[in-house]
C-alpha positions as CSV (number, residue, x, y, z in Angstrom):
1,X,92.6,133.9,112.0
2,X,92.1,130.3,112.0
3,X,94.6,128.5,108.8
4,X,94.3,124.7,107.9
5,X,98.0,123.6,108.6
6,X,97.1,119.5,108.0
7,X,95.1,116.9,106.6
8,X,95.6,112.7,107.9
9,X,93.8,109.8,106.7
10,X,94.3,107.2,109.4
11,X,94.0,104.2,108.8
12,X,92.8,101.4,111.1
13,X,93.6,97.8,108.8
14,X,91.0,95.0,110.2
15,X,92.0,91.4,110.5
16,X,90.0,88.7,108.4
17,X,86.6,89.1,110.7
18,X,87.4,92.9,111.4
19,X,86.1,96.3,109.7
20,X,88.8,98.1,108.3
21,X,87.8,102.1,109.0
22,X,89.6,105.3,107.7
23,X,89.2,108.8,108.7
24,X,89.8,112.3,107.1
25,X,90.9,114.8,110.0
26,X,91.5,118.3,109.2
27,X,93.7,120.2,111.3
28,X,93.4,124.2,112.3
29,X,95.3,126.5,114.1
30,X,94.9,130.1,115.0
31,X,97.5,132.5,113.0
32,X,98.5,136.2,113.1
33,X,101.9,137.7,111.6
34,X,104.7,135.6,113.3
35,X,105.4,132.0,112.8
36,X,105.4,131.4,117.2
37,X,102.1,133.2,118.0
38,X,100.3,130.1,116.7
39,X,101.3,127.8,119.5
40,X,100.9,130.8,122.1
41,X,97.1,131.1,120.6
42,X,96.4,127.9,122.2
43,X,96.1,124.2,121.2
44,X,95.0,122.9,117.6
45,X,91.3,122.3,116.7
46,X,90.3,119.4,114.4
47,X,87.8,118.3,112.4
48,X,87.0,115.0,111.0
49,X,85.6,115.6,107.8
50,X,85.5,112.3,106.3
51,X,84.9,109.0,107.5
52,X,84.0,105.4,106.1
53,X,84.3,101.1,106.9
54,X,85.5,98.9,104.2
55,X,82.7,96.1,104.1
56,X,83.9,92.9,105.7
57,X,85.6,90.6,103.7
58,X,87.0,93.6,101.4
59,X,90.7,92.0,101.0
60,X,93.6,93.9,101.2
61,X,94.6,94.7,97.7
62,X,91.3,96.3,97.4
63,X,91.3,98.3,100.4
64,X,94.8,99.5,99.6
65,X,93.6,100.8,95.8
66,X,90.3,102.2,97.7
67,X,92.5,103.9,99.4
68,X,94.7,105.5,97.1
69,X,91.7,106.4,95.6
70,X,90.6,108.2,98.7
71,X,94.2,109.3,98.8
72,X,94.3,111.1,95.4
73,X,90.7,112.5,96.4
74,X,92.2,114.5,99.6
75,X,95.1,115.8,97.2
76,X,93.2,117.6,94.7
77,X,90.5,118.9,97.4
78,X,93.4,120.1,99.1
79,X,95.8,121.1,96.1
80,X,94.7,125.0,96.2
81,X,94.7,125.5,99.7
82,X,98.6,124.0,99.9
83,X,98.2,121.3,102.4
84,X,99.4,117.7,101.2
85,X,97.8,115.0,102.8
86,X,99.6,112.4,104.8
87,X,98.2,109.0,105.4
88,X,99.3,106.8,108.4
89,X,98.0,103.3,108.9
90,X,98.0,100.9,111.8
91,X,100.3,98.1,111.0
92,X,99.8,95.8,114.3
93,X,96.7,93.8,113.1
94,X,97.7,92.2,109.9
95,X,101.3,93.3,110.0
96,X,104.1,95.3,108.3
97,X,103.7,93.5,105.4
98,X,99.8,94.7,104.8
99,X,101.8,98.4,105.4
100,X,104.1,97.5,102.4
101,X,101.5,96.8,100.0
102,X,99.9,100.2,100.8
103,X,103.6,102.0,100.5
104,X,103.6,100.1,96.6
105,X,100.4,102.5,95.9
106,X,101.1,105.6,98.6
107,X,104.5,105.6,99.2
108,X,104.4,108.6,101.8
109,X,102.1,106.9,104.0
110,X,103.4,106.3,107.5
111,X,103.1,103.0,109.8
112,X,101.7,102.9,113.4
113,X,102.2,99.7,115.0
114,X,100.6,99.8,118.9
115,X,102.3,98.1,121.7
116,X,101.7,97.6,125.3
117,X,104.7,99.8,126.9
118,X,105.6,103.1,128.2
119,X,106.8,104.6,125.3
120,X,107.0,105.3,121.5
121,X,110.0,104.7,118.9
122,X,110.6,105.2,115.6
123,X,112.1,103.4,113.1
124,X,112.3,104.9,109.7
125,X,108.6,105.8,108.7
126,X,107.0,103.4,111.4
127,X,106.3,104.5,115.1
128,X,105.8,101.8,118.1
129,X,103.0,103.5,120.1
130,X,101.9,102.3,123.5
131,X,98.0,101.7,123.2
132,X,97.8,104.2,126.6
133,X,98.8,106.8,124.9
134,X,97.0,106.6,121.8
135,X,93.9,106.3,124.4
136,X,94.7,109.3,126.8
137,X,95.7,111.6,123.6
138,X,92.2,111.0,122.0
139,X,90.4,111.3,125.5
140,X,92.3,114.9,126.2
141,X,91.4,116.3,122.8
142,X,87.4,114.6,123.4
143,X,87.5,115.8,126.7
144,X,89.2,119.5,125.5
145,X,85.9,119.9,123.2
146,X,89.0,120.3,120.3
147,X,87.2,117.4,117.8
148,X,84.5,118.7,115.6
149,X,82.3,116.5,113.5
150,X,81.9,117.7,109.9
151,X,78.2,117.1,108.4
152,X,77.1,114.0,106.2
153,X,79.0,111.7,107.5
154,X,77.2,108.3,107.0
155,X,79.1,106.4,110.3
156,X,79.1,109.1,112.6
157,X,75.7,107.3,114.6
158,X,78.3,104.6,114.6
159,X,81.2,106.8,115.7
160,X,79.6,108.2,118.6
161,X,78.6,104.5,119.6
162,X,82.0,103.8,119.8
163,X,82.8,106.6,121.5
164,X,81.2,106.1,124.5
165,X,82.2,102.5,124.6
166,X,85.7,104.1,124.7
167,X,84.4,106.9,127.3
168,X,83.1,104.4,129.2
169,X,86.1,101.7,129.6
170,X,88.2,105.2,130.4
171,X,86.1,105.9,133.2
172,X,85.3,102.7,134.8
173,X,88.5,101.5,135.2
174,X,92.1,102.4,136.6
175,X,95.6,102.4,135.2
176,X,97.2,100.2,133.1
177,X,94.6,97.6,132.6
178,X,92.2,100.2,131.0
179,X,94.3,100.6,128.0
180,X,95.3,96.9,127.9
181,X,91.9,96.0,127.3
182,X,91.0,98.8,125.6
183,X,91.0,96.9,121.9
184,X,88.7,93.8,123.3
185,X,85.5,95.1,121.5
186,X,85.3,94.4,117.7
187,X,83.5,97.3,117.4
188,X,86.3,100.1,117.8
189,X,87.4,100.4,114.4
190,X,86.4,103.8,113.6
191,X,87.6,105.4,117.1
192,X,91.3,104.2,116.6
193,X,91.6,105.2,112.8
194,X,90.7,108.8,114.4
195,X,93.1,108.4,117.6
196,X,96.1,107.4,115.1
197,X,95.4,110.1,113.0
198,X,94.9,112.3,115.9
199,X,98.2,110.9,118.0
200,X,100.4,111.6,114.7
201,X,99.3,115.0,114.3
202,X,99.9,115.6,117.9
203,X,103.1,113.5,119.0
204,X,105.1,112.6,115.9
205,X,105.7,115.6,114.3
206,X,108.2,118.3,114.9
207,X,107.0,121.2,117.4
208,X,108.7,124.4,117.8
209,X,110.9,124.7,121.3
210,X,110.5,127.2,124.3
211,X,114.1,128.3,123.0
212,X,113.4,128.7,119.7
213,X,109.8,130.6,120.3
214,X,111.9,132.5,122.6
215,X,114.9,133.6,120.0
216,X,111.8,134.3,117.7
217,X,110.2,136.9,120.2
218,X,114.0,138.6,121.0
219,X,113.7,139.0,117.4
220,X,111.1,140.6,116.8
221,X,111.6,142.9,119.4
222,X,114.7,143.4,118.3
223,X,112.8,145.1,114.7
């Protein structure tokens, strides 16, 4: 039996010239009676169920109230179903500050601020991502067939446009320079609000250990 265990919004915050994009993603995994089974099922599915631009010169204290509106949206579709959304926004564009002024209206919402390094940190309720691994997350979960595209969605011509301008760069060039270049096209708004949401829900949240799914199976063996 498939159970909705999330729901992100992510966020991707255009500069001055830049679309601003945000994303609903929905994610699903497969239950039966004990807690562990779901990550021996096999890996999450997700689905992106909403998806829109903010219109080009939207500033930000509007897109931060359009967003809380699109916030308090997600918790009372979700309310009976007990999943609280979480929203997490990328910060590297116009900067912490523009992730402070969303906090003032959603103060749960988390920060994703991309770098070009190996690997990720946290600090409080911002994570330092490398860009190549935002990049290779999204292409493993494309390329795993686990990204489903809910219906009516007005940008999803758009999306898949994207898409395989991201495909593309992936497969037509090697190592680190693919993901250093990765953010050259304007036009990639959409794709990296869904590989924030997607890398949170993947990377930054607690997981259950080998040890502890295997204490779990001892004990219910044990019964």
């Amino acid at each position: 039996m498939q159970k909705l265990e999330e729901v992100i919004l992510g966020c991707d915050l255009g500069k001055t010239n830049d679309y601003t994009a945000i994303c609903g993603i929905e994610r699903w995994q497969d239950y039966k009676s004990w807690p562990y089974e779901k990550y021996e099922l096999g890996e999450a599915q997700y689905r992106l169920v909403y998806l829109e631009r903010f219109p080009l010169g939207t500033d930000y204290i509007e897109q931060a109230q359009f967003t809380k509106v699109i916030f308090d949206d997600a918790i009372d579709r979700y309310s009976d179903k007990r999943v609280r959304p979480q929203l997490v926004v990328d910060a590297t564009g116009p900067g912490l500050p523009m992730l402070d002024l969303f906090r003032k209206m959603i103060p749960r919402a988390i920060g994703v601020y991309i770098t070009g390094g190996n690997d990720f940190n946290k600090d409080g309720n911002i994570y330092y991502v490398p860009k190549k691994h935002l990049a290779t997350n999204l292409q493993v979960i494309m390329q795993g067939k686990r990204l489903a595209f809910g219906r009516n969605i007005p940008e999803l011509k758009n999306l898949k446009e994207e898409l395989m301008n991201f495909q593309y760069k992936i497969n037509d060039t090697t190592g680190h320079v693919t993901f250093e270049h990765w953010r050259e096209s304007q036009k990639d708004d959409m794709v990296l609000s869904i590989a924030i949401a997607l890398w949170y829900s993947e990377k930054a949240h607690y997981r259950i250990t080998q040890g502890q799914m295997d204490a779990l199976k001892a004990l219910r063996d044990s019964i």
